[in-house]
Phi, psi and omega in degrees: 000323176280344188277346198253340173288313229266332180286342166331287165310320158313304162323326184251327148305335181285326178270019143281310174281355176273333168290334162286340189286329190287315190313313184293335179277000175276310175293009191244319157289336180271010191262342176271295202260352158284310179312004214218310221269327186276329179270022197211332153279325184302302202298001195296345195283358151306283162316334167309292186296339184261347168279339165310320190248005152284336176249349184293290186275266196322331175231041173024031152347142150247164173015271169325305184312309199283293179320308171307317155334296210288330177247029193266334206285334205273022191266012154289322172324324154310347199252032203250339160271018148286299175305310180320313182288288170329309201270353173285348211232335200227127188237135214241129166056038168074359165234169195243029194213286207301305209313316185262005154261336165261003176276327188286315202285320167309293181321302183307308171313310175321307197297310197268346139319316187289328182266010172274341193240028183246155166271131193316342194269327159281343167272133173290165156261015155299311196286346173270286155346265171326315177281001178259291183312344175275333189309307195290330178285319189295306178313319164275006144292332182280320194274346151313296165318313201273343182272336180278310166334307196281330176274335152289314213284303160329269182329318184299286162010266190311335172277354169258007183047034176299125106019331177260014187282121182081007166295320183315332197271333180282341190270354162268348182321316203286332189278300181319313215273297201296342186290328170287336164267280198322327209266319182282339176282326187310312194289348168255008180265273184327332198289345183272327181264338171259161180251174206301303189295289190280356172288255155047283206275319195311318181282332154309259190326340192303295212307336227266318162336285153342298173316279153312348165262357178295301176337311186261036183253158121265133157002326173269351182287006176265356165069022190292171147293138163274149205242111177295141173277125164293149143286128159327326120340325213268325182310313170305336187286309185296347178293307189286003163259354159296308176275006174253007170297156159273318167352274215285336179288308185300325216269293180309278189002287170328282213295328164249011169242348167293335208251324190285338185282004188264114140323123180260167201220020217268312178296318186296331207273347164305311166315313219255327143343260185301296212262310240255323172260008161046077162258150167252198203281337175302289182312291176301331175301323188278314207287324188276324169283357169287323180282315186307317179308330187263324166296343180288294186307285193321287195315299175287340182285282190336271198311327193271328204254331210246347177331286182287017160265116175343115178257037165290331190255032160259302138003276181298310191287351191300302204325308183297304196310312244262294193307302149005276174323292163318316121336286164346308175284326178290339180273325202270357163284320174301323185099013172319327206259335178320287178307358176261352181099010188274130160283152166301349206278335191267332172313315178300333171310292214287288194260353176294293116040273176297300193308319185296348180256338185268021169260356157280324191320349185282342186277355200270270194291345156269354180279001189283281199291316198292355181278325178295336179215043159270137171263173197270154190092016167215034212278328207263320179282352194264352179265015235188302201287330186265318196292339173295311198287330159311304170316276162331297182309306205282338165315320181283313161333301205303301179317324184292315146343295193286337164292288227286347173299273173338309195285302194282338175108356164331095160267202177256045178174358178209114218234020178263018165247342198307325156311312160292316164324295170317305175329287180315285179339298194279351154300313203257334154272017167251358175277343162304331183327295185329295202273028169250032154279004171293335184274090163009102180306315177222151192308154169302318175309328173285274186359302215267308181308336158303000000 
């Protein structure tokens, strides 16, 4: 009887310890492929920055064009709770996660090789146009996976009450964040010694890497939870009773229409940048890593001091700084700042940079309250359903952008309106302010638990 106690107990210690080892190698792969996956979306501002000035000089663009490029590219993003319904639901060789990070990590490689081996006299811009939208289709598809991971991995967390709950979402903050500073010091270095077609393949290869190591992972080495399979309708369903609270319908609404009624001005202010004050690629390459480096900050600012501020009324103040700012660009277009002695080169360093990111800082504390008045199961497509309609306002921005560009009279050599142009900008983000009684001071659910 004791020999039969004591193998007992041997058994059930080895199979404590096979379960400590797989928890720890499961946490040790998914730290492999969110990390790899979150620094390789971060790194896109590489590629990015160099289609700026490929269309700008290799296909001689003007102002308008390249911003219609620029938010014509981001619309598969819009489509990103289709991916979200596909990767819950539909399972490839028996897994739902890796299988749409390396179909997402291909499309993308495909896309920026393919315009790396074309020469500016031959690529059209219909045709570029198409490899930046397969490119874009690959990217929200991946940042769908990866975010649904990071959101099971959570949830397990919160039911074991683990002491690690919400580490995973910082280590991708981070991952992301450096990948977003490396992609802006490369991209303000390279872009003066390579030409755009090798930034391009350099980001192909990145991606193609990626692409082969998803491949050689399987799915069960991440240790996810298991997950009973939904059907798609029923997901669909749950969705549309979640967006039918009034809270959470008035709150997105609000939320995306703060970012679609503001003209974005981004392609003319890069054109009023680069050719009409010949700042060089250096300088704008150092200002996006003061903004990615400022969105990082923000994210730990966030987390240690601000939790507890409401966030409708965090929200109204990003807005006002955002108009602020926007005055700001109005005075250094006048030369206000010229004349006080500021080169133009260092406003742009310090603040151009920061002003393009901080019109994200509003998502960090609204995705806090719709997680607050979300119920529960339908939290990961309702996260997929706001980041997708964030994706449309700014496509509806950019276009509004390009009208409103179009109305003062901009071009690509005549900038004497561009000021007015600023005015307007900065008028049309303080009018969500009136209506931002759509929004909850504090979700009910908070209410009643008081």
């Amino acid at each position: 009887m004791g020999s039969s106690n004591n193998n007992y107990s041997s058994s059930c210690s080895k199979d404590r310890n096979s379960n400590s080892n797989n928890k720890t190698k499961g946490v040790k792969m998914r730290k492999v492929v969110l990390g790899l996956g979150f620094w390789v979306q971060g790194l896109r501002c590489l590629p990015w920055m160099a289609v700026n000035f490929f269309l700008k000089d290799g296909l001689k663009v003007d102002p308008s064009t390249l911003q219609l490029l620029q938010n014509s590219a981001n619309l598969p993003m819009v489509a990103k709770p289709i991916y979200g319904l596909l990767s819950d639901s539909v399972y490839i060789a028996g897994q739902h996660r890796l299988p749409y990070i390396a179909i997402g990590a291909f499309l993308q490689a495909l896309s920026w090789i393919a315009i790396a081996c074309y020469s500016p006299s031959d690529l059209s811009f219909f045709m570029i146009t198409l490899y930046l939208l397969l490119g874009n289709l690959g990217a929200s598809i991946v940042e769908v996976a990866n975010d649904a991971i990071v959101a099971e991995v959570g949830k397990q967390s919160k039911n074991s009450q683990s002491p690690s709950q919400g580490e995973l979402q910082s280590f991708g903050w981070m991952a992301s964040s450096i990948g977003g500073v490396l992609g802006s010091l490369l991209a303000g270095i390279a872009i003066n010694q390579f030409s755009p077609q090798a930034m391009f393949f350099l980001y192909g290869i990145i991606l193609a890497i990626q692409f082969f190591v998803t491949i050689s992972i399987h799915e069960s080495s991440l240790n996810l939870p298991k997950t009973s399979l939904i059907g798609i309708r029923k997901q669909i369903s749950e969705l549309l009773v979640a967006l039918q609270k009034p809270e959470m319908a008035y709150s997105i609404t609000w939320f995306a229409a703060s970012y679609a009624i503001i003209p974005a001005l981004t392609g003319t202010m890069f054109f009023y940048q680069t050719q009409y004050l010949e700042i060089e690629s250096s300088v704008l390459g150092i200002s996006k890593v003061i903004g990615q480096a400022a969105m990082f900050l923000w994210g730990v600012t966030y987390n240690r001091h601000l939790k507890s501020v409401p966030p409708k009324k965090l929200i109204s103040v990003i807005q006002s700084i955002m108009a602020v700012f926007m005055l700001s660009d109005v005075l250094f277009v006048k030369g206000l700042y010229r004349s006080m002695g500021i080169p133009d080169s260092l406003y742009v360093l310090v603040f151009s940079g920061f002003l393009e990111v901080l019109c994200f800082f509003k998502i960090l504390p609204f995705s806090i309250l719709v997680a607050q008045l979300c119920p529960p199961g339908c939290e990961g497509s309702l996260m997929a359903f706001l980041m997708s309609s964030i994706a449309l306002a700014f496509i509806v921005s950019g276009y509004l952008g390009v009208a409103l560009a179009s109305y003062v009279g901009v071009t690509g050599n005549d900038f004497s309106g561009l000021s007015s142009g600023l005015l307007i900008q900065a008028a049309c983000t303080l009018l969500p302010l009136y209506w931002s009684s759509c929004m909850p001071d504090e979700p009910k659910t908070k209410r009643k638990e008081q």
